[in-house]
C-alpha beads as a LAMMPS data file, in Angstrom:
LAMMPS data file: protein, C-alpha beads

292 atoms
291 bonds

1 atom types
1 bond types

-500.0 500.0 xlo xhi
-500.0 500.0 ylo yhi
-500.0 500.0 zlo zhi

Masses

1 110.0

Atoms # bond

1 1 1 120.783 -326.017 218.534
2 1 1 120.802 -323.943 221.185
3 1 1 122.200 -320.186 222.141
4 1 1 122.734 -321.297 225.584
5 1 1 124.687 -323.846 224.780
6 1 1 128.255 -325.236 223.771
7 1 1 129.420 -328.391 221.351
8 1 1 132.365 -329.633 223.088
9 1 1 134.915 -331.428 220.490
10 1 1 134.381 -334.588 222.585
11 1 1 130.576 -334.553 221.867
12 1 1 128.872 -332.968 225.158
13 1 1 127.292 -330.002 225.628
14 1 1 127.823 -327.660 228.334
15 1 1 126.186 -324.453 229.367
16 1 1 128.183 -321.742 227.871
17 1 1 127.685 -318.636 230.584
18 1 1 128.550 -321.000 233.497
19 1 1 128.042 -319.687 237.493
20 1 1 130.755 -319.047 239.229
21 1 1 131.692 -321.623 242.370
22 1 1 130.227 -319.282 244.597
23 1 1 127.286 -318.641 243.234
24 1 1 127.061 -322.482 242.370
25 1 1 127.254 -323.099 245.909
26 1 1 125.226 -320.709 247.461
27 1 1 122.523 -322.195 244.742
28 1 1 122.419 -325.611 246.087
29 1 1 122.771 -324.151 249.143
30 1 1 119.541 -322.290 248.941
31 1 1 117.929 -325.354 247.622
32 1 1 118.250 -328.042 250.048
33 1 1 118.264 -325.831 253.180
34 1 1 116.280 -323.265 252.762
35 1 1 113.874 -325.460 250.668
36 1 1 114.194 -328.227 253.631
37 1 1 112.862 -332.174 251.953
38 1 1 111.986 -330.800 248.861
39 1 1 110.841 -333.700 247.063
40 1 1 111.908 -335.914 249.950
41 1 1 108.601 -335.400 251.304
42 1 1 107.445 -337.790 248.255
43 1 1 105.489 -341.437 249.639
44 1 1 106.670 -344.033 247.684
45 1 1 104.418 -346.815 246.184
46 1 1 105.515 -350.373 245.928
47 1 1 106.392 -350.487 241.977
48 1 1 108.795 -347.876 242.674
49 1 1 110.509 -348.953 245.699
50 1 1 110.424 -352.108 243.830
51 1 1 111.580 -350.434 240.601
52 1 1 114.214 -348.530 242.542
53 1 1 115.513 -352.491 243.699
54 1 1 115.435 -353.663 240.273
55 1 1 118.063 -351.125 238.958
56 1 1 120.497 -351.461 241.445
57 1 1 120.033 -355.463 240.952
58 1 1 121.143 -354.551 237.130
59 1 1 123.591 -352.040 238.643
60 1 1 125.508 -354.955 241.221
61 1 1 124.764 -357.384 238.394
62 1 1 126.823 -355.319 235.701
63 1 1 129.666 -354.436 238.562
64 1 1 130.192 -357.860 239.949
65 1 1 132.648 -359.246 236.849
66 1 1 135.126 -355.972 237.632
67 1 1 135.420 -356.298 241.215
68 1 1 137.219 -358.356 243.717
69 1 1 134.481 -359.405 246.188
70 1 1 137.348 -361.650 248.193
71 1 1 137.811 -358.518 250.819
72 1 1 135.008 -355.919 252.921
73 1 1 134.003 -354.059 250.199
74 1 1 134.028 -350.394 250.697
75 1 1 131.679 -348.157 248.865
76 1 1 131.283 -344.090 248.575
77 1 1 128.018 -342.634 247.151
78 1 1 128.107 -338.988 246.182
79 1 1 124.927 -337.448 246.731
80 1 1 123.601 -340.569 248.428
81 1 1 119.935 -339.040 248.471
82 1 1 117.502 -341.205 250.009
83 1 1 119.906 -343.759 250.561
84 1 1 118.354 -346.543 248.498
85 1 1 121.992 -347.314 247.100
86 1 1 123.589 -347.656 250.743
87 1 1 121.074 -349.900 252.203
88 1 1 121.268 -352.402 248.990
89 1 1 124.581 -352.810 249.442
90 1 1 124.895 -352.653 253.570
91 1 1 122.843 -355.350 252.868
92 1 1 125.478 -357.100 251.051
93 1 1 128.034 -356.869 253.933
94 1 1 129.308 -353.936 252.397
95 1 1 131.369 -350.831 254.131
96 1 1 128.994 -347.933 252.748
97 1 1 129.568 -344.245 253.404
98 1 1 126.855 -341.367 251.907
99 1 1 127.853 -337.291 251.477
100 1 1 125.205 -335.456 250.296
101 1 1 123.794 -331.839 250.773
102 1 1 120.982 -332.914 253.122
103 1 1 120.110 -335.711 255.550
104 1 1 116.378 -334.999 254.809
105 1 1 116.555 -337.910 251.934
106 1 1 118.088 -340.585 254.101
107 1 1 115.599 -340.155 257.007
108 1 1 112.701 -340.301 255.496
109 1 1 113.320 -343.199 253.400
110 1 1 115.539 -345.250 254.999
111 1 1 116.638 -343.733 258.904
112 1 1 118.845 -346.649 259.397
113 1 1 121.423 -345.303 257.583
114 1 1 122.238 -341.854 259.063
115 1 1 125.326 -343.191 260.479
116 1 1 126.853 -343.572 257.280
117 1 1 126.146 -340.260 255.784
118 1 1 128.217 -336.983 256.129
119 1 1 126.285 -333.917 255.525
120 1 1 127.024 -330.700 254.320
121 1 1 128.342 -328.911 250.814
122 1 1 128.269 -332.140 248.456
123 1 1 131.311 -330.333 246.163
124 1 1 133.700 -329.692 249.105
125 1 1 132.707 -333.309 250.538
126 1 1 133.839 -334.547 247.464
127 1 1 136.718 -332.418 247.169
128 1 1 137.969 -333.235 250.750
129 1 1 137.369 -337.276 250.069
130 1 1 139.006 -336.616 247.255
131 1 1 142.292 -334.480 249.046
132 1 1 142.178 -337.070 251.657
133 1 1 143.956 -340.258 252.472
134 1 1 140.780 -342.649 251.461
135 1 1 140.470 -345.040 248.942
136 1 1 137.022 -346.775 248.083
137 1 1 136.664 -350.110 245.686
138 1 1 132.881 -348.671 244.137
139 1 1 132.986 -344.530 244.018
140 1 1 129.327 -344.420 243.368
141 1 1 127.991 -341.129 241.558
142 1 1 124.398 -341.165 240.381
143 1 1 123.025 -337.697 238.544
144 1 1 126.305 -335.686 240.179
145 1 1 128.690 -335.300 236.873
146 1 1 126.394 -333.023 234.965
147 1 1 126.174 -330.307 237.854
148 1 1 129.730 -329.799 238.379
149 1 1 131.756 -326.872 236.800
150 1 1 134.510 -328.684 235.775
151 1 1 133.378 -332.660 234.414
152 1 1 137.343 -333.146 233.577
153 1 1 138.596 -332.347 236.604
154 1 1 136.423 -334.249 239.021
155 1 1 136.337 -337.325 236.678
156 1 1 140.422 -336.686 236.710
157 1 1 140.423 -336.501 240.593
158 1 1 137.947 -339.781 240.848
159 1 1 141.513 -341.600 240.067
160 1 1 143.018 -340.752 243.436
161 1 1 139.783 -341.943 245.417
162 1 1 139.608 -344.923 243.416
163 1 1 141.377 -348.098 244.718
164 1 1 144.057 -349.620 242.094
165 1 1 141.428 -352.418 241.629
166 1 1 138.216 -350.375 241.899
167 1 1 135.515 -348.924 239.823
168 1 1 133.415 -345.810 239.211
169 1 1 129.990 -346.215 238.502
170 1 1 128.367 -342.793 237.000
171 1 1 125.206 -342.060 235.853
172 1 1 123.950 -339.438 233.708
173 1 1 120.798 -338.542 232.054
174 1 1 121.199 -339.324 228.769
175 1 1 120.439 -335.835 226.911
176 1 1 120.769 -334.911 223.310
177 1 1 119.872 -338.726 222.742
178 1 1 119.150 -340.004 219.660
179 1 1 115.426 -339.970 220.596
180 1 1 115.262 -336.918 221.831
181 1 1 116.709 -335.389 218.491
182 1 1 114.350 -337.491 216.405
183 1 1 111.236 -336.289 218.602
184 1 1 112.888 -332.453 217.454
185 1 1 113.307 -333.536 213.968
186 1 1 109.699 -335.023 213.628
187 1 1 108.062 -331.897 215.386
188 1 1 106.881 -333.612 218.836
189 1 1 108.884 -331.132 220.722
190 1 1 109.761 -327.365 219.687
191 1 1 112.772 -327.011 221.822
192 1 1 115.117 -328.447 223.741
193 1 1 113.173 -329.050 227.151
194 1 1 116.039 -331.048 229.259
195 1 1 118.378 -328.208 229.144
196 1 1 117.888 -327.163 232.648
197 1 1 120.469 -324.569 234.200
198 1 1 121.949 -323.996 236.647
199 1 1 121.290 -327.537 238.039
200 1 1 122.612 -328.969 234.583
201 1 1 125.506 -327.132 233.200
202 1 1 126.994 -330.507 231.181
203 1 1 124.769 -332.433 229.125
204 1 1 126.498 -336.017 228.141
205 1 1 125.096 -338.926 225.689
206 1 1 126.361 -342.428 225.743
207 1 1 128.998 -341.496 222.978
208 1 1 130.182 -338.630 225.143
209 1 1 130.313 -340.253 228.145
210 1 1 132.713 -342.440 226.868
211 1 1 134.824 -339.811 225.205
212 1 1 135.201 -337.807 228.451
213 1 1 135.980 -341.198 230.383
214 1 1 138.821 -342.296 228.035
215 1 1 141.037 -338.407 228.231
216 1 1 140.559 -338.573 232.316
217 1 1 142.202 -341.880 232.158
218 1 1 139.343 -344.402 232.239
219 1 1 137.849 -347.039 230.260
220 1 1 134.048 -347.961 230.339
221 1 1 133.883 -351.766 230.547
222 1 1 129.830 -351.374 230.687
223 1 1 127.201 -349.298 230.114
224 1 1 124.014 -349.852 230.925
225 1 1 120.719 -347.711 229.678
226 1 1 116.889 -347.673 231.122
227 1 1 113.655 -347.572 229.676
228 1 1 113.611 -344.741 227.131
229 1 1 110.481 -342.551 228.528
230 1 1 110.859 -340.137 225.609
231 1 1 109.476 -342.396 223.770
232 1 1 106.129 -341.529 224.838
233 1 1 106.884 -337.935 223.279
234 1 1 105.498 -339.856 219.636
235 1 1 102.564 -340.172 221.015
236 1 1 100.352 -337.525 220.978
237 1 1 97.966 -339.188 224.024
238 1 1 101.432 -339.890 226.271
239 1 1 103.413 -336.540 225.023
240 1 1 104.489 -335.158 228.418
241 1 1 106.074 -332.255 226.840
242 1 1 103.045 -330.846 225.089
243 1 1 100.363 -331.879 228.350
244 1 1 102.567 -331.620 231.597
245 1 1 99.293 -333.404 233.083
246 1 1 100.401 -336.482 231.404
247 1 1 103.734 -337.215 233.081
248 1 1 102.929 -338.979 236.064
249 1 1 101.324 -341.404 234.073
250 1 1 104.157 -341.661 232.289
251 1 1 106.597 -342.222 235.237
252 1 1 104.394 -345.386 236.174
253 1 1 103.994 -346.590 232.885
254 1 1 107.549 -346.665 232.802
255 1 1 108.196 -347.807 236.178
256 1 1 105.712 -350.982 235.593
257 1 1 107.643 -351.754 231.918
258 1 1 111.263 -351.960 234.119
259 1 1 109.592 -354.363 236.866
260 1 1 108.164 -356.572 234.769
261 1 1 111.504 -356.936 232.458
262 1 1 113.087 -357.131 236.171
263 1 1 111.395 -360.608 236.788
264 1 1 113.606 -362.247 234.091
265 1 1 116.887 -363.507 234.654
266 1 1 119.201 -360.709 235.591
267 1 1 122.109 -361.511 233.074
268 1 1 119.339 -361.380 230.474
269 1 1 118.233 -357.995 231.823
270 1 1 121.739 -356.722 231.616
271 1 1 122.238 -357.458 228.059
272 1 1 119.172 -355.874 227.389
273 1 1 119.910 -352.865 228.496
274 1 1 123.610 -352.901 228.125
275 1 1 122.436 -353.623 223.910
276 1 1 120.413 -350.547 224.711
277 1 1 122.166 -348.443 225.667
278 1 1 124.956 -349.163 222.673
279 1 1 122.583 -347.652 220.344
280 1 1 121.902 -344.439 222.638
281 1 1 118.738 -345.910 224.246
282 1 1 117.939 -344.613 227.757
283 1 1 116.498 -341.807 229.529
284 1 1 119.534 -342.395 231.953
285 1 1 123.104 -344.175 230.942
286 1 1 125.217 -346.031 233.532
287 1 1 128.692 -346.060 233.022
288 1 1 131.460 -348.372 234.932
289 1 1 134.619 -347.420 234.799
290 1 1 137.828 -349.135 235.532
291 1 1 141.463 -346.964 235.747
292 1 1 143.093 -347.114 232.649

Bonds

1 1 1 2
2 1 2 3
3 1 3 4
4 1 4 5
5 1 5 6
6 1 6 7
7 1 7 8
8 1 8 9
9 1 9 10
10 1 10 11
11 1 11 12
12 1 12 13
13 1 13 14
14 1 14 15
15 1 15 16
16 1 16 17
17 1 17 18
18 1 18 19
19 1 19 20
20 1 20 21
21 1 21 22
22 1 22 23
23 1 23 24
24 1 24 25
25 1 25 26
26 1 26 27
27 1 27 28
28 1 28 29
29 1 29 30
30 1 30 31
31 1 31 32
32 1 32 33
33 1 33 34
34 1 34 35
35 1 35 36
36 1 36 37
37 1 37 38
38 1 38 39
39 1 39 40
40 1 40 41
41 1 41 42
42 1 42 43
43 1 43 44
44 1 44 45
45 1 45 46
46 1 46 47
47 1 47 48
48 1 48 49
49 1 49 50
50 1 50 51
51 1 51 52
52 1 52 53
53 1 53 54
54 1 54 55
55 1 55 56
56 1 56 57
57 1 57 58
58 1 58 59
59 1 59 60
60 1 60 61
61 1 61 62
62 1 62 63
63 1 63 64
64 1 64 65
65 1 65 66
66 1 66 67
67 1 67 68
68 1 68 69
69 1 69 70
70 1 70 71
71 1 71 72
72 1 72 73
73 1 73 74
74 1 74 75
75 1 75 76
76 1 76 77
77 1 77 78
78 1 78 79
79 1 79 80
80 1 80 81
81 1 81 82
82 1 82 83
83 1 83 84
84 1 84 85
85 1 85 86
86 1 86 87
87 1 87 88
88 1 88 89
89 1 89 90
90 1 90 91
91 1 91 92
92 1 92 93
93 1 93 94
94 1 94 95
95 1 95 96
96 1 96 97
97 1 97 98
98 1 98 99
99 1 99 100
100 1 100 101
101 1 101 102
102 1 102 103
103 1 103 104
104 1 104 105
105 1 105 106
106 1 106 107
107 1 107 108
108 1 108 109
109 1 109 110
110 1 110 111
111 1 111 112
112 1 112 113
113 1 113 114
114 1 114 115
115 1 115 116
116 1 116 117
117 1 117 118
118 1 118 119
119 1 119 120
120 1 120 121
121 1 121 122
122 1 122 123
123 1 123 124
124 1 124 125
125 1 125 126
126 1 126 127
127 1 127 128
128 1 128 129
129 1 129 130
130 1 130 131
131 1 131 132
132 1 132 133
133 1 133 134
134 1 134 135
135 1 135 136
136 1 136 137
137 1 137 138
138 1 138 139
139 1 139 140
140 1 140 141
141 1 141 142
142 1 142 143
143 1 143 144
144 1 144 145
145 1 145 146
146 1 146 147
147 1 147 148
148 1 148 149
149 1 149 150
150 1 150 151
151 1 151 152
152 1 152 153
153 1 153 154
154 1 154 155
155 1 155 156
156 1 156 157
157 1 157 158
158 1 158 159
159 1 159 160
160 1 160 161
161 1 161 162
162 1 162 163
163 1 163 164
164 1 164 165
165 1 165 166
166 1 166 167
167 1 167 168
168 1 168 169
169 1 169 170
170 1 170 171
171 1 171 172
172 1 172 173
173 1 173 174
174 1 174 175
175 1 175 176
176 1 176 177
177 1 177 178
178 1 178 179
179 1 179 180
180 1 180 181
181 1 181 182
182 1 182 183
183 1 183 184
184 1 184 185
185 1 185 186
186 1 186 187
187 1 187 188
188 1 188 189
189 1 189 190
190 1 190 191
191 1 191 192
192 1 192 193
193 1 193 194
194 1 194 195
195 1 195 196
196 1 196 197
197 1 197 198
198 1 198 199
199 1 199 200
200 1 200 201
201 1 201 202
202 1 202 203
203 1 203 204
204 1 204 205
205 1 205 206
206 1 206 207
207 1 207 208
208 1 208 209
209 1 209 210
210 1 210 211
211 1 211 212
212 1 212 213
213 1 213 214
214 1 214 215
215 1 215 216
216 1 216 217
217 1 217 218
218 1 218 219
219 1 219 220
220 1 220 221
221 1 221 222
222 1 222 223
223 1 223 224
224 1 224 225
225 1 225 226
226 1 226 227
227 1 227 228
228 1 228 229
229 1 229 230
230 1 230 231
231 1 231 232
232 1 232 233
233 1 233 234
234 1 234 235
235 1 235 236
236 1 236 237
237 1 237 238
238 1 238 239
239 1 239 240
240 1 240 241
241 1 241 242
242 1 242 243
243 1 243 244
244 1 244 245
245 1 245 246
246 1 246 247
247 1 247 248
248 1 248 249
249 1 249 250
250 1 250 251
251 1 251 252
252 1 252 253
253 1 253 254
254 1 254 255
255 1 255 256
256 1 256 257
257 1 257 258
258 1 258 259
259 1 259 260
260 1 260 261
261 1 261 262
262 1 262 263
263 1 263 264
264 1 264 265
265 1 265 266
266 1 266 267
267 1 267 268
268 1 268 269
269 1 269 270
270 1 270 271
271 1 271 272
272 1 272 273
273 1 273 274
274 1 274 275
275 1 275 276
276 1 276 277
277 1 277 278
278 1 278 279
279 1 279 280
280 1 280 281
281 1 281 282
282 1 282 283
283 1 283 284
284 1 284 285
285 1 285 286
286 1 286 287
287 1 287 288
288 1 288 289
289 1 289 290
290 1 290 291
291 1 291 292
């Protein structure tokens, strides 16, 4: 498939000439420092703040049957970002706490939240939550697991910082999906374009996903896909790939499609997805896991 690349036995792939921690962390570190917002500096419209609601709405939705909502909820979300997560579920009456690399994300989008974020190297955050005495009912980690070194041994450690009753809730793009191979197969693409290192070094599917869950002592009770916006790579008016020009039109096309299905009723919208994302449908897949 690819040179750069590894098959692991459990289905993912993973960058074969990984960085080294160091140079891993002086990477990141370069990028949200040095680089300052970065795309923070991005002015929503209201589709996508409203799109942005209408997944975690889906998100809480598929979450609520697992957890025990009888107590203050406590919630961790790795690389918290702009802080769209926190405020949903502040909202809530939730206990939320954010680490990320940068609190450029948080105040620009939503300022009311910098007293629940902790800033600095999101790995040794993690590691230190992690090494700590804490336990959270929701560990929240949204586009984290396929930029870490070692997938095993953070989903592994995610069992220590995980109450006996809680849940993990991980998403990952969905990469080496079955559309993605088809849109190879037919020709639409000539390579594998999502393989993007060093930010990516593990590339998961839903199969995958579950495979790594279930040897670092999880089960996946739900998964949940999103609109599949590779499937404008058929096309060869909407093919991103081949005319870069045309992918912000995609991105709204795509963010329109989700708010509309959004306005039916949310169990509906669940199975939708969750049916979805059974088959490998997705451009992202979100997992919830329970301890096994």
């Amino acid at each position: 498939m690819d040179d750069r690349l590894i098959h692991h036995q459990l289905g993912f792939w993973e960058i074969a000439d990984k960085p080294t921690a160091q140079d891993l962390q002086k990477y990141y570190a370069d990028k949200y420092y040095q680089e300052g917002a970065g795309s923070y500096e991005l002015v929503y419209s209201q589709d996508e703040l409203s799109y942005f609601q209408a997944k975690l709405e889906q998100r809480y939705a598929a979450i609520r049957p697992h957890l025990s909502l009888t107590q203050p909820v406590r919630l961790l979300d790795v690389g918290c970002g702009e802080g769209f997560t926190l405020a949903f579920f502040r909202k809530l009456g939730w206990n939320v706490k954010g680490i990320d690399f940068s609190s450029a994300g948080i105040a620009s989008q939503n300022p009311d939240l910098i007293d629940a974020l902790v800033t600095g190297d999101l790995f040794s955050l993690l590691k230190a939550e992690i090494d700590g005495d804490e336990a959270y009912h929701v560990v929240w980690l949204q586009n984290v697991l396929e930029h870490v070194l070692d997938p095993f041994e953070l989903l592994s450690s995610l069992r220590t910082l995980v109450s006996s009753d809680g849940i993990a809730v991980v998403t990952v793009p969905n990469d080496f999906s079955i559309t993605q191979r088809a849109a190879l197969n037919y020709g639409y693409i000539d390579d594998a374009f999502w393989v993007a290192a060093p930010d990516h070094l593990t590339y998961f599917d839903h199969e995958s996903l579950v495979n790594i869950a279930n040897v670092t002592g999880w089960q996946c009770v739900e998964m949940l896909g999103d609109f599949p916006i590779d499937w404008f790579l058929f096309h060869s008016g909407s093919n991103y790939v081949r005319n870069r020009s045309l992918g912000k039109a995609a991105h709204y096309a795509r963010v329109q499609i989700e708010n509309f299905i959004n306005n039916e009723p949310v169990e509906d919208v669940v199975r939708f997805w969750s049916a979805a994302a059974k088959i490998g449908i997705g451009r992202d897949i979100t997992a919830v896991f329970v301890k096994r």
